[in-house]
N, C-alpha and C positions, 0 to 999 in steps of 0.2 A: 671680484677678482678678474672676471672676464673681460669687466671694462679698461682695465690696469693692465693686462697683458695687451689686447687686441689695439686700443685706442692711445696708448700712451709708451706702448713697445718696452713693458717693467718686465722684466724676469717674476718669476712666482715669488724668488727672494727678496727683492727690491720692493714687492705687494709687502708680505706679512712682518718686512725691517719699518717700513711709511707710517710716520704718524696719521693720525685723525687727518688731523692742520695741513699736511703736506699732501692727501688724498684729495682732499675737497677744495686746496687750491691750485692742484691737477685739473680738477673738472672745474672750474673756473676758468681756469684760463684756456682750454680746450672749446668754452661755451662762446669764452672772446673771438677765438681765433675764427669761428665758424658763423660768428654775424654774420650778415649780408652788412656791406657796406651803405654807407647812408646815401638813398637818391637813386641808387640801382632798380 
């Protein structure tokens, strides 16, 4: 839940409303945004 409020700015209700699917393709795309780009 800490990662969903802190890193994704969810309300504690927006956590425990989230599906599975909608949690894990939060940290997905949170994992995207945070590559380094390629050649950097």
């Amino acid at each position: 839940m800490g990662l969903a409020l802190a890193a994704f700015g969810w309300s504690a209700d927006q956590f425990w409303r989230s599906t599975h699917h909608e949690f894990v393709a939060m940290c997905e795309a949170r994992r995207e945004m945070n590559k380094p780009e390629h050649g950097q």
